[in-house]
py3Dmol code that shows the C-alpha trace and the ligand (Angstrom):
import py3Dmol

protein = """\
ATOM      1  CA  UNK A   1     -27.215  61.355 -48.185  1.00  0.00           C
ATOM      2  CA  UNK A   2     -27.866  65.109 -47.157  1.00  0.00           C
ATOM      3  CA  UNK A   3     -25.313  67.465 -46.561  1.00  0.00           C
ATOM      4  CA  UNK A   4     -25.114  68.624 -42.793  1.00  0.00           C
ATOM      5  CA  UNK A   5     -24.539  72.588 -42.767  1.00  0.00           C
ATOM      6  CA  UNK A   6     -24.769  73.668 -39.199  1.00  0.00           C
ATOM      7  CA  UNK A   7     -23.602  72.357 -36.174  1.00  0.00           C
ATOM      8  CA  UNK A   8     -24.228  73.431 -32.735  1.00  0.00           C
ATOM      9  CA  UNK A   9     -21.802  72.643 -29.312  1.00  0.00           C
ATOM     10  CA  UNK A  10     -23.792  73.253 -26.080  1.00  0.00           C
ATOM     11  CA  UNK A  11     -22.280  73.747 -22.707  1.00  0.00           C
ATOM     12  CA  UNK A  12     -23.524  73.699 -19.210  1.00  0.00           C
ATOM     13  CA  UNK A  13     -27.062  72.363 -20.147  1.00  0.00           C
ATOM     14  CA  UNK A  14     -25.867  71.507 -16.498  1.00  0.00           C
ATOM     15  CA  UNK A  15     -24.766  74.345 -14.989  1.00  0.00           C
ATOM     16  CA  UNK A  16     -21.996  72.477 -12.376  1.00  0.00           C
ATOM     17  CA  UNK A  17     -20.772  70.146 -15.099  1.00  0.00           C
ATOM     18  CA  UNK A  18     -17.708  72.713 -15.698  1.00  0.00           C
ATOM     19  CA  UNK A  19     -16.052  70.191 -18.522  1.00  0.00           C
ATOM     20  CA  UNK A  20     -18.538  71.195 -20.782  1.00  0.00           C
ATOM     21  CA  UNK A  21     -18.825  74.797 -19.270  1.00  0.00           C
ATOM     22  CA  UNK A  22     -14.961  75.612 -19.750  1.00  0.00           C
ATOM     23  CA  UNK A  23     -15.014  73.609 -23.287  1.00  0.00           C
ATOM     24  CA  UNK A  24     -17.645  75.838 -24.825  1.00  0.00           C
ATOM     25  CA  UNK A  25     -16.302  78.890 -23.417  1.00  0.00           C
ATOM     26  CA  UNK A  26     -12.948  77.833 -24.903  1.00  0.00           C
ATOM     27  CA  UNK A  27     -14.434  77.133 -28.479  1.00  0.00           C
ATOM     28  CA  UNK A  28     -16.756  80.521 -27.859  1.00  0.00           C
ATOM     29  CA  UNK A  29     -13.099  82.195 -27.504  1.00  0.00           C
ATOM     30  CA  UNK A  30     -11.559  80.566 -30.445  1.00  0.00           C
ATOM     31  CA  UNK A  31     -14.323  79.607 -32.756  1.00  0.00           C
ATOM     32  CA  UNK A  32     -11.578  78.528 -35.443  1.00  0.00           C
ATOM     33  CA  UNK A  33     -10.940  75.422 -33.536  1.00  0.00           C
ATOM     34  CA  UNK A  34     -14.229  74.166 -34.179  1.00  0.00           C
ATOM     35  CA  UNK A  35     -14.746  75.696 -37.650  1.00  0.00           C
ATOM     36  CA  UNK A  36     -14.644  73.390 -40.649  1.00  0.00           C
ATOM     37  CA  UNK A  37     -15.226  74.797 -44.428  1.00  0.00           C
ATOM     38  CA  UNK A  38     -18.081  72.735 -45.352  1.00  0.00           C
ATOM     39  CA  UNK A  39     -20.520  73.870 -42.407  1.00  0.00           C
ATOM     40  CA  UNK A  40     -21.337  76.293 -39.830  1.00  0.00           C
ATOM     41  CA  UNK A  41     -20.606  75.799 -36.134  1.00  0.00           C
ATOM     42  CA  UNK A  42     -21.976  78.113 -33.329  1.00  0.00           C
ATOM     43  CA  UNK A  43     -21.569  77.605 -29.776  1.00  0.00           C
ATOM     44  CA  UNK A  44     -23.661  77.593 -27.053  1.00  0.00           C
ATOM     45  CA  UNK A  45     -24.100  77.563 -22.989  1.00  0.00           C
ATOM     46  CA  UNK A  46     -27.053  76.166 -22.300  1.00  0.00           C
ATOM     47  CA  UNK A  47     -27.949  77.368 -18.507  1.00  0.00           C
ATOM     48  CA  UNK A  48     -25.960  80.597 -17.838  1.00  0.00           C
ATOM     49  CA  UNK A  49     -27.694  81.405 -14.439  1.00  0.00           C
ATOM     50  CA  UNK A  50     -26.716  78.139 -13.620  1.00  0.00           C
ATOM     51  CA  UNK A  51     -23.019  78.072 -14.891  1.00  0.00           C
ATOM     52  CA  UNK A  52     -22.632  81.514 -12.788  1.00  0.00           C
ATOM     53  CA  UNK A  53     -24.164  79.855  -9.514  1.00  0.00           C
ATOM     54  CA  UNK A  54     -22.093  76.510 -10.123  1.00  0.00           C
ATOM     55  CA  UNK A  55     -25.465  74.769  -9.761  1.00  0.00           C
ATOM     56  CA  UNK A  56     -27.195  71.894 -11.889  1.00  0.00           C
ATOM     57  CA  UNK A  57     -30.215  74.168 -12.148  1.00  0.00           C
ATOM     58  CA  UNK A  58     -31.951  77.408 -10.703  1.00  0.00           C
ATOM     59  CA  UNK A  59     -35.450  76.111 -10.486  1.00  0.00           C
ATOM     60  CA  UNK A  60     -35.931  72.539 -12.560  1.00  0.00           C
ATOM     61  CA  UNK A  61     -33.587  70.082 -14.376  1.00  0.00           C
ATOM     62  CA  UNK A  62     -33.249  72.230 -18.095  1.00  0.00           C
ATOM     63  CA  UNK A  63     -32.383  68.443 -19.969  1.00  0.00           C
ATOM     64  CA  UNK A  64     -35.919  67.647 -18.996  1.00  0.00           C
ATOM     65  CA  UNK A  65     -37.814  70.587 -20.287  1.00  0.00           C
ATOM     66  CA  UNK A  66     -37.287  69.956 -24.171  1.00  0.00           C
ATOM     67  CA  UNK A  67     -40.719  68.106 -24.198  1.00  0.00           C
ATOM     68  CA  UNK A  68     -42.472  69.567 -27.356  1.00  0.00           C
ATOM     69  CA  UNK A  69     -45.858  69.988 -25.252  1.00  0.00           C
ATOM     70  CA  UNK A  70     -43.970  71.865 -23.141  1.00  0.00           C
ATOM     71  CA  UNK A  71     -42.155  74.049 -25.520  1.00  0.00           C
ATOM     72  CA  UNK A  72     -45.423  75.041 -26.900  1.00  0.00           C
ATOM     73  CA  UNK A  73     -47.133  75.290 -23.376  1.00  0.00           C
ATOM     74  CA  UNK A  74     -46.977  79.299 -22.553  1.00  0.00           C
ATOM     75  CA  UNK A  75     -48.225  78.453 -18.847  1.00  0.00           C
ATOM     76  CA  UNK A  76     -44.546  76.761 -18.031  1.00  0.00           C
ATOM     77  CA  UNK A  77     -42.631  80.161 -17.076  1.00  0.00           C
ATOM     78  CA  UNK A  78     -39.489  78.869 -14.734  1.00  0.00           C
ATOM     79  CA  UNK A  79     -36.290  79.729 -15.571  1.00  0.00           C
ATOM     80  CA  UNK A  80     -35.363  76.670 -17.353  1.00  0.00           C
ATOM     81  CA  UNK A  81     -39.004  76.340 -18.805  1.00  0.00           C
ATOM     82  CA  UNK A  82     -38.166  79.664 -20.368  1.00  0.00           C
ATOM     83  CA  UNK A  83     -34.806  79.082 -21.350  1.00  0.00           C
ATOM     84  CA  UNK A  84     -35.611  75.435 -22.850  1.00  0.00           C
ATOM     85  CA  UNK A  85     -38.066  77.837 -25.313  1.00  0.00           C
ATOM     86  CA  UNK A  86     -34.968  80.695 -26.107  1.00  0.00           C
ATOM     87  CA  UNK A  87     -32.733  77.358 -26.877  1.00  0.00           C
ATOM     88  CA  UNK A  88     -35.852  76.056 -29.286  1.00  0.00           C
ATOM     89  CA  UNK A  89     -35.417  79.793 -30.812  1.00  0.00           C
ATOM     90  CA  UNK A  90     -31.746  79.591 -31.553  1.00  0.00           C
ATOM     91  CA  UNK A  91     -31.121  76.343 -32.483  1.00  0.00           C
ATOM     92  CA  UNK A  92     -35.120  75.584 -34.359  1.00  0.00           C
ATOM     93  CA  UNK A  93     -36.480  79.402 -35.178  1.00  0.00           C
ATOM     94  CA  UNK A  94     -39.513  78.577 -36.428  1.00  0.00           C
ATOM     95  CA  UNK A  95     -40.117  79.038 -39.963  1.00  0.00           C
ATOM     96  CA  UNK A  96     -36.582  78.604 -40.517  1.00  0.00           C
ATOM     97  CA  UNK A  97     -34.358  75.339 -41.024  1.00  0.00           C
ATOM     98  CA  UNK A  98     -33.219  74.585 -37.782  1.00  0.00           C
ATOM     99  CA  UNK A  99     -29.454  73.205 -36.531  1.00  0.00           C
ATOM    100  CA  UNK A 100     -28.637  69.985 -38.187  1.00  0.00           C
ATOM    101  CA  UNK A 101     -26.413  68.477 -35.375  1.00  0.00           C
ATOM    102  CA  UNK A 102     -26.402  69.555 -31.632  1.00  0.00           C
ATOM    103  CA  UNK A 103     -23.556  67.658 -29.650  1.00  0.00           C
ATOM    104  CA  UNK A 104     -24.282  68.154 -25.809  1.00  0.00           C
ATOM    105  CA  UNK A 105     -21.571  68.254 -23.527  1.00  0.00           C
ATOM    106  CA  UNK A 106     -21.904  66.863 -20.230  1.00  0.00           C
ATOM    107  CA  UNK A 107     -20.473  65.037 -17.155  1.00  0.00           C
ATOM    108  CA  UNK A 108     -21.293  62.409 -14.640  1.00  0.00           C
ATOM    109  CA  UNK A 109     -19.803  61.264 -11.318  1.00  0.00           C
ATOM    110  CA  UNK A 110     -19.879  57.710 -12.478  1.00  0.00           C
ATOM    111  CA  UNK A 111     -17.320  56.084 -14.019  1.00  0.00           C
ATOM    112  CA  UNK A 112     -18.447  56.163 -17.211  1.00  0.00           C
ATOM    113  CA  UNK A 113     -15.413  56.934 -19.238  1.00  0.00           C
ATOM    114  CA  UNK A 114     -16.105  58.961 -23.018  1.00  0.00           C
ATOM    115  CA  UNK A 115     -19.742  57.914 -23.294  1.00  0.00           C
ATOM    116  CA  UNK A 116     -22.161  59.004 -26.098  1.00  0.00           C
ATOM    117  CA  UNK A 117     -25.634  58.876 -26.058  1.00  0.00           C
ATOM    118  CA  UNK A 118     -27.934  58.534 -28.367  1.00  0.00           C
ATOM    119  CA  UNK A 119     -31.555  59.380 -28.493  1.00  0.00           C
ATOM    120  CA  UNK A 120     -31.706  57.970 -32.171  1.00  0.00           C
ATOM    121  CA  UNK A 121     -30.506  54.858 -33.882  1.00  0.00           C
ATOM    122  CA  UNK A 122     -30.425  56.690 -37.483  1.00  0.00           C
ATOM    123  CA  UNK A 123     -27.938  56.013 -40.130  1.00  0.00           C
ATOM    124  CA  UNK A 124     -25.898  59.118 -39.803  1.00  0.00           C
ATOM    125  CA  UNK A 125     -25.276  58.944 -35.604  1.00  0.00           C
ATOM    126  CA  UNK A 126     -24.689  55.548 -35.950  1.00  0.00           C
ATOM    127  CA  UNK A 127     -21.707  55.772 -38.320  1.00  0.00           C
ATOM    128  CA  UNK A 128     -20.783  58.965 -36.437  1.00  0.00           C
ATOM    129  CA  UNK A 129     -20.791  56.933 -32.793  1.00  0.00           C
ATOM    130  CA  UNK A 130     -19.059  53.615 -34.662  1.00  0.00           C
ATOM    131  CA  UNK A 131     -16.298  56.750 -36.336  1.00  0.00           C
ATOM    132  CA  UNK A 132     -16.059  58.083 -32.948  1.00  0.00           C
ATOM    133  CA  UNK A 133     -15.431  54.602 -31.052  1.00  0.00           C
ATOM    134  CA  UNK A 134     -12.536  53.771 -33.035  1.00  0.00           C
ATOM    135  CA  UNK A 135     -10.837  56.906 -33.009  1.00  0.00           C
ATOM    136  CA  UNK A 136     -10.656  55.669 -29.018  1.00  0.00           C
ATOM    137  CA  UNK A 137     -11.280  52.698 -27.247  1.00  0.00           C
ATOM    138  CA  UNK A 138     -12.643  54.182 -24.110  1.00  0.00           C
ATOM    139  CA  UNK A 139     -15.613  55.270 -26.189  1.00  0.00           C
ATOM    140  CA  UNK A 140     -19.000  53.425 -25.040  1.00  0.00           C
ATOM    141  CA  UNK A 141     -22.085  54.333 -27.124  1.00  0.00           C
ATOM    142  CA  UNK A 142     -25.653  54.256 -25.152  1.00  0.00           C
ATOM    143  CA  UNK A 143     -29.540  54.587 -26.466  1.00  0.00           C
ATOM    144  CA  UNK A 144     -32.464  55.481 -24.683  1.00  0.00           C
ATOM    145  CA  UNK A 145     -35.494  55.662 -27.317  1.00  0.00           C
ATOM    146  CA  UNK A 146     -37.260  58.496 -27.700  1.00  0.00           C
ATOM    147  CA  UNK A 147     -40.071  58.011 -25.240  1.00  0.00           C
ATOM    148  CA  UNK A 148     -36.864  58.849 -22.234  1.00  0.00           C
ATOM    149  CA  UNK A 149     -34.689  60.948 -24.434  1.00  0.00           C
ATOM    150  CA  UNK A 150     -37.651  63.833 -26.181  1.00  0.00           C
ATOM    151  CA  UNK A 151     -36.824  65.794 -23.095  1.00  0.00           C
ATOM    152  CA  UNK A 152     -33.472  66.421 -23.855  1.00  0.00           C
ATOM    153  CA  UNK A 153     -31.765  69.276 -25.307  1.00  0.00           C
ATOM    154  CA  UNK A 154     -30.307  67.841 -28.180  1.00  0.00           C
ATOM    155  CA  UNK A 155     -33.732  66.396 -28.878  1.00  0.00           C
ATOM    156  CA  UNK A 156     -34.411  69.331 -30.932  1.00  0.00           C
ATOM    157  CA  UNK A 157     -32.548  67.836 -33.351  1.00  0.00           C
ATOM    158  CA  UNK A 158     -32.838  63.918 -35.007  1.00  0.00           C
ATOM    159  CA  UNK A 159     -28.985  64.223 -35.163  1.00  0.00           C
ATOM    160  CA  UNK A 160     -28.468  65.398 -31.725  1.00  0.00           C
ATOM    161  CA  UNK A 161     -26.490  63.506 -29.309  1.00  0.00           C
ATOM    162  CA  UNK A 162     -24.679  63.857 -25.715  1.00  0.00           C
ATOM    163  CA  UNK A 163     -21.324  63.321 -24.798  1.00  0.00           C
ATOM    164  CA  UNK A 164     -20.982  61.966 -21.061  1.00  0.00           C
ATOM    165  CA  UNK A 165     -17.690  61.724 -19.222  1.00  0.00           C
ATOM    166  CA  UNK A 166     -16.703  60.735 -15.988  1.00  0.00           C
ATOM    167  CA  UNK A 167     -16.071  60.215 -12.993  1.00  0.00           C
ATOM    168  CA  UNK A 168     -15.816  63.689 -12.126  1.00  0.00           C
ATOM    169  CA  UNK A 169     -17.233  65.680  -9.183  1.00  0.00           C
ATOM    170  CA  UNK A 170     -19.640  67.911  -9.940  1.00  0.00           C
ATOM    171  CA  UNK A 171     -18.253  71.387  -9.793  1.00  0.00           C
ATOM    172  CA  UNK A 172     -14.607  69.886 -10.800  1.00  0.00           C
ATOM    173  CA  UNK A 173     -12.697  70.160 -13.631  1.00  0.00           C
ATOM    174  CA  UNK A 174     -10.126  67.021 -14.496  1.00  0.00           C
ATOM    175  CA  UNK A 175      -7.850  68.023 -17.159  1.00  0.00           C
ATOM    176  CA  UNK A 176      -7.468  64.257 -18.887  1.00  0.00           C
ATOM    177  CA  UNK A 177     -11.544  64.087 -19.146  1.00  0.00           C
ATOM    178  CA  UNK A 178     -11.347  67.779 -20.538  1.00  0.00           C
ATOM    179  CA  UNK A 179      -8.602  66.907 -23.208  1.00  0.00           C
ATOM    180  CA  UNK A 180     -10.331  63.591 -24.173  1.00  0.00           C
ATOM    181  CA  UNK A 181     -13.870  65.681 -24.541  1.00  0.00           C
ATOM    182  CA  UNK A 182     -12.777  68.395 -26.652  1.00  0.00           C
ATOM    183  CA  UNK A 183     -10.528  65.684 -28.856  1.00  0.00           C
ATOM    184  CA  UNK A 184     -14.040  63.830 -29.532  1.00  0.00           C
ATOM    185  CA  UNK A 185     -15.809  67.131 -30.142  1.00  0.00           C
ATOM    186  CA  UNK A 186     -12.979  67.390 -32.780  1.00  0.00           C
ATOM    187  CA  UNK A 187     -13.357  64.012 -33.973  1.00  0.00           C
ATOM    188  CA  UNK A 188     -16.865  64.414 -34.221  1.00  0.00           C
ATOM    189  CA  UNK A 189     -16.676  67.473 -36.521  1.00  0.00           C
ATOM    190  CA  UNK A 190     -13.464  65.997 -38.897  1.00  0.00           C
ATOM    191  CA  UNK A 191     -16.257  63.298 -39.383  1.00  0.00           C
ATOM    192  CA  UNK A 192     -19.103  65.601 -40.501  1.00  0.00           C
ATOM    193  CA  UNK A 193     -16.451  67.840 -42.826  1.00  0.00           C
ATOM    194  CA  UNK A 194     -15.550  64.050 -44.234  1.00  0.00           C
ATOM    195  CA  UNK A 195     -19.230  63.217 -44.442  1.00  0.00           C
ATOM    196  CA  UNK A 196     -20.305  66.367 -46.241  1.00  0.00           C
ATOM    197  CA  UNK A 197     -17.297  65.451 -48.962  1.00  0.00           C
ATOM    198  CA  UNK A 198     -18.361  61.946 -49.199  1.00  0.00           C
ATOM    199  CA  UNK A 199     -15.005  60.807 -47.596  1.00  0.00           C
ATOM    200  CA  UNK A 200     -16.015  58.543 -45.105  1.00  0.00           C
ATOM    201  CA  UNK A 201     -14.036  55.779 -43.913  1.00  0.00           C
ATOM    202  CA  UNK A 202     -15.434  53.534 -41.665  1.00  0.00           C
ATOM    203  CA  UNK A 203     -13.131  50.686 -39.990  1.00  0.00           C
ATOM    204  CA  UNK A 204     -15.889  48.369 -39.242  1.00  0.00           C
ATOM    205  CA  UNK A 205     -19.338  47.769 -39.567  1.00  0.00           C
ATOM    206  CA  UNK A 206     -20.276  47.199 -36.458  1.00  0.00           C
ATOM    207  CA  UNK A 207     -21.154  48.635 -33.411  1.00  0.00           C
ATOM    208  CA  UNK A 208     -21.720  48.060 -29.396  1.00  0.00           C
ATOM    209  CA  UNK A 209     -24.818  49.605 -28.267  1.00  0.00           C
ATOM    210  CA  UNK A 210     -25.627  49.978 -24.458  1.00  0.00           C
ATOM    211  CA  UNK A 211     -29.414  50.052 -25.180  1.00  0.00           C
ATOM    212  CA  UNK A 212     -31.496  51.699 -21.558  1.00  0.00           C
ATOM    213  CA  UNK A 213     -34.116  48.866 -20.311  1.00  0.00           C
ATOM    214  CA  UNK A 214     -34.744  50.560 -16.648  1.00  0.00           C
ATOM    215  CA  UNK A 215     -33.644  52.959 -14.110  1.00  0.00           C
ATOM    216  CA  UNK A 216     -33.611  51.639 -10.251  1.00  0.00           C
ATOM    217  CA  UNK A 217     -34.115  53.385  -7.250  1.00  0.00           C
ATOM    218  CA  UNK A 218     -32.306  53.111  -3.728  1.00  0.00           C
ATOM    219  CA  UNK A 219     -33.471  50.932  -1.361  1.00  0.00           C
ATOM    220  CA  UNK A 220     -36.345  53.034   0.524  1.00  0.00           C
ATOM    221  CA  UNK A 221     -38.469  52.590   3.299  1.00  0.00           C
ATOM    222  CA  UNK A 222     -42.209  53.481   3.282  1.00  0.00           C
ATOM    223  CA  UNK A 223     -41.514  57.364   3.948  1.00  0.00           C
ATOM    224  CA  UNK A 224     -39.910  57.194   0.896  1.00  0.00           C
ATOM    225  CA  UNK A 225     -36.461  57.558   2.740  1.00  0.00           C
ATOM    226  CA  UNK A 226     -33.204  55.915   1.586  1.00  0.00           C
ATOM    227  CA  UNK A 227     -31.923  53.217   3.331  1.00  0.00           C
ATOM    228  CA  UNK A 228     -28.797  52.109   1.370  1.00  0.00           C
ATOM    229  CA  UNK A 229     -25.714  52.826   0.059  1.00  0.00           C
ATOM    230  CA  UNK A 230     -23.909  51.061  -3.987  1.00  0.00           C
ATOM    231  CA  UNK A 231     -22.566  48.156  -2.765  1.00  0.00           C
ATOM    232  CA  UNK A 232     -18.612  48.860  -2.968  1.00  0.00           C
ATOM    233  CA  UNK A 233     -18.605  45.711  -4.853  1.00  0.00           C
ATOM    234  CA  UNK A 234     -20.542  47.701  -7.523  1.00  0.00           C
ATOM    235  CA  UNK A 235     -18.873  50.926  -7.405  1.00  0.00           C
ATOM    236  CA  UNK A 236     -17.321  52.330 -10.433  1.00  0.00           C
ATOM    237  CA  UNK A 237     -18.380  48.959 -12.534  1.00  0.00           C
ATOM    238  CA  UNK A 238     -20.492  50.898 -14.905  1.00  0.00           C
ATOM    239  CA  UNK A 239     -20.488  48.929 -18.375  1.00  0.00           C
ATOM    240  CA  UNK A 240     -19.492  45.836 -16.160  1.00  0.00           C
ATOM    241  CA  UNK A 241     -21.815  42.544 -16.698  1.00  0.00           C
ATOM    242  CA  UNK A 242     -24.220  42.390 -13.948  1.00  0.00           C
ATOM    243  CA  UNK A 243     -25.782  38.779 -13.101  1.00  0.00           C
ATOM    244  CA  UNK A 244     -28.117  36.908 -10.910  1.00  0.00           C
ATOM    245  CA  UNK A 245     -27.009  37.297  -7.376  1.00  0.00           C
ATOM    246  CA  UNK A 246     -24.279  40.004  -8.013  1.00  0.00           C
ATOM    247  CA  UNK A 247     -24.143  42.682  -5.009  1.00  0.00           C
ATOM    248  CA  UNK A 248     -25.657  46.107  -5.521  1.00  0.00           C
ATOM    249  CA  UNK A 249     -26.943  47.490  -2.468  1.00  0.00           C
ATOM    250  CA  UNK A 250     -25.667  47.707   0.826  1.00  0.00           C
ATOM    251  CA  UNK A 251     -27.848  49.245   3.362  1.00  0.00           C
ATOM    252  CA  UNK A 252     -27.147  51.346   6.672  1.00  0.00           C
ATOM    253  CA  UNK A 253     -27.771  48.076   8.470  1.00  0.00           C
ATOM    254  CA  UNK A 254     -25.120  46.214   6.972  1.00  0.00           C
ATOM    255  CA  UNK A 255     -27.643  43.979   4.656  1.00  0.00           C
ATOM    256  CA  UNK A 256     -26.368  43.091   1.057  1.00  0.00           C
ATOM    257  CA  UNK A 257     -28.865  43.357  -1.958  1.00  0.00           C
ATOM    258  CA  UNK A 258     -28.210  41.565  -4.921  1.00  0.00           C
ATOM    259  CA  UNK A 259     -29.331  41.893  -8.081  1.00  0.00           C
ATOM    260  CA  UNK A 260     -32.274  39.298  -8.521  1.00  0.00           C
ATOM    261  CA  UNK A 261     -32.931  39.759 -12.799  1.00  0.00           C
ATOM    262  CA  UNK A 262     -32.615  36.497 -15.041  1.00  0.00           C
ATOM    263  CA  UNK A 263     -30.742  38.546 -17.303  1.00  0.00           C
ATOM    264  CA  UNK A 264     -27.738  39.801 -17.673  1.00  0.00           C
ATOM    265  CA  UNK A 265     -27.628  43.542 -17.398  1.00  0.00           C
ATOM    266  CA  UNK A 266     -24.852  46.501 -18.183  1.00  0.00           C
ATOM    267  CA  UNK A 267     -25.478  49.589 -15.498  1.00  0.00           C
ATOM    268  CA  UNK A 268     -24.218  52.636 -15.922  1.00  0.00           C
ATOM    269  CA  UNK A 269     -24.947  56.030 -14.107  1.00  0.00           C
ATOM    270  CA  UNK A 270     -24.036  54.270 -10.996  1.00  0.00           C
ATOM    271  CA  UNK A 271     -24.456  56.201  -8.191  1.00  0.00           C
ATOM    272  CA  UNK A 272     -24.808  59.266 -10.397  1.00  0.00           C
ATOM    273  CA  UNK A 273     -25.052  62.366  -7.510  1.00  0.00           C
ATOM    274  CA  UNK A 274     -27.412  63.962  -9.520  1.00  0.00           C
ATOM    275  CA  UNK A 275     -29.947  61.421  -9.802  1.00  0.00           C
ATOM    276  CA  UNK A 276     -30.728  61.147  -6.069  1.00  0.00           C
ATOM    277  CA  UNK A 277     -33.253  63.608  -6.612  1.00  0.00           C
ATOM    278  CA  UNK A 278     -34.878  61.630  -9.561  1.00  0.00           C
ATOM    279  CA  UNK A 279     -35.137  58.344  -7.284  1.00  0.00           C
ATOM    280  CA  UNK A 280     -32.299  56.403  -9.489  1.00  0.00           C
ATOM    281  CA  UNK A 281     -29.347  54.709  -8.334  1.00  0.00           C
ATOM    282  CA  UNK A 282     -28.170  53.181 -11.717  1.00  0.00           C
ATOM    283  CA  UNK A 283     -29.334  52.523 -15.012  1.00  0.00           C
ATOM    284  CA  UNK A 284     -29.692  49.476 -16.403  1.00  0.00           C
ATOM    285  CA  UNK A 285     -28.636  48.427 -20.206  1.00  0.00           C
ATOM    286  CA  UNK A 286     -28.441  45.881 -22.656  1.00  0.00           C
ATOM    287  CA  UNK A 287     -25.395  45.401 -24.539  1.00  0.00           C
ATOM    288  CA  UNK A 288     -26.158  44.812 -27.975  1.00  0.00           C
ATOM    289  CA  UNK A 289     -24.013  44.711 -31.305  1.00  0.00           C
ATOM    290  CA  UNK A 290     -25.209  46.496 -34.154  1.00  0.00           C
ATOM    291  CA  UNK A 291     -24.758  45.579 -38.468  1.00  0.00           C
ATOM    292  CA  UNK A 292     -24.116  48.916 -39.807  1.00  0.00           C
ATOM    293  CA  UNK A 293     -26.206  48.834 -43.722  1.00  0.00           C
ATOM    294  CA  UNK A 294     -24.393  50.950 -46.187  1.00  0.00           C
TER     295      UNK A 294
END
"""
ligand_1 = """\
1
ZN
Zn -25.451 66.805 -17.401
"""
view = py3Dmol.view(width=600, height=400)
view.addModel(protein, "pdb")
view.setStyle({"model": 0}, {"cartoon": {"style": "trace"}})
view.addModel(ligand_1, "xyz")
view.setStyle({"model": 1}, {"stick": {}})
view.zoomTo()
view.show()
């Protein structure tokens, strides 16, 4: 077991997702709230132009520029592209030991509750996520391996992870999904100062993992133009068993889609506004249970 001696809190990776915006400003104001004695905590907003424009991003989606090719490709000079390499600078300097943990705050306009995700299935985030899960029930963990998740910004790290809550609008704060954010932040970081002291408790050894398969797109037509809506029936199910011949589109015309898969899937991100753009309606997931080892 190593010791973990930094920890980093990022806010508005997103720039309109203002829990995480008004969270890290908070902590930035009153950096003994998320100080513990055993590490070091800094805090961080990821997309400033952004935050100040109330925008998702100024010229490109900053959550997908964490590539390392890209950090390490000079030619990539948008804003985010840019920014993506100052974040690699504060949080990795090279020749330095970088951050041990980055938690990345954002928020969805699906009804996904407290979610974490995971971009690893180590030890350490594992406990952490099974910790975090019983401290409340409405805590879902999700995993999308590597190959999706080396994009992200708390990719820089192996013990970096995101914390997802909704529904929310983007460009909205709700005050509940604000107090139950910065209470898992806080949870997060009692678990790391008990970690470090070797004074971990877990309450079970197991875990449910919502593990990505595949993202779908809208029903389109051949100019690439949507033709359909979530089926109402759908709506706000994320997490919900999805089987053979369950509703999930309903288009302009008034036809019902259903889902057609022999298994039985777990969507979330359901009609998530800002993944129009990226061509995905929902998310599929398997639901899995996981054997913690010791
Ligand atoms: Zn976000």
């Amino acid at each position: 077991m190593v010791k973990i001696n930094s920890v980093a809190i990022v806010g508005g990776t997103h720039g309109n997702e203002l829990t995480g915006v008004f969270l890290a400003q908070k902590f930035q104001r009153n950096l003994e709230l998320v100080s513990r004695p055993s590490f070091n905590t800094q805090v961080l907003l990821g997309n400033p132009l952004a935050i100040e424009q109330c925008r998702r991003y100024i010229d490109k989606d900053l959550n997908r520029c964490f590539k390392p090719n890209d950090l390490e490709n000079a030619a990539l000079t948008s804003y985010e592209e840019q920014r993506a390499k100052q974040i690699q600078q504060i949080l990795r300097p090279s020749n330095q030991l970088g951050v041990d943990v980055i938690i990345d705050l954002h928020s969805t306009t699906s009804n996904m509750g407290i979610s974490i995700l995971l971009s690893h299935k180590n030890h350490f985030l594992l406990n952490l996520a099974q910790y975090l899960s019983s401290v409340s029930d409405d805590v879902r963990v999700c995993y999308s391996s590597s190959s999706q998740s080396d994009s992200y910004l708390d990719s820089l790290s192996d013990l970096g992870f995101a914390i997802e809550v909704g529904p929310v609008a983007q460009g909205v704060l709700n005050a509940e999904l604000f107090q139950k954010t910065e209470r898992l932040v806080n949870a997060a970081l009692d678990y790391i100062e008990a970690y470090n002291s070797r004074q971990i408790v877990n309450t079970s050894n197991k875990i449910t993992i919502y593990q990505f398969i595949s993202a779908i797109d809208y029903p389109k037509n051949a100019h690439g133009e949507i033709q359909g809506m979530i089926h109402p029936n759908l709506q706000f199910k994320d997490y919900e068993p999805l089987n053979k011949g369950d509703l999930i589109f309903l288009t302009f015309a008034g036809e019902e889609i259903t889902y057609e898969g022999e298994f039985t899937v777990y969507p979330i991100f359901i009609n998530e506004a800002a993944y129009y753009e990226k061509g995905v309606a929902m998310c599929f997931t398997e639901k899995q249970e996981i054997v913690l080892i010791e």
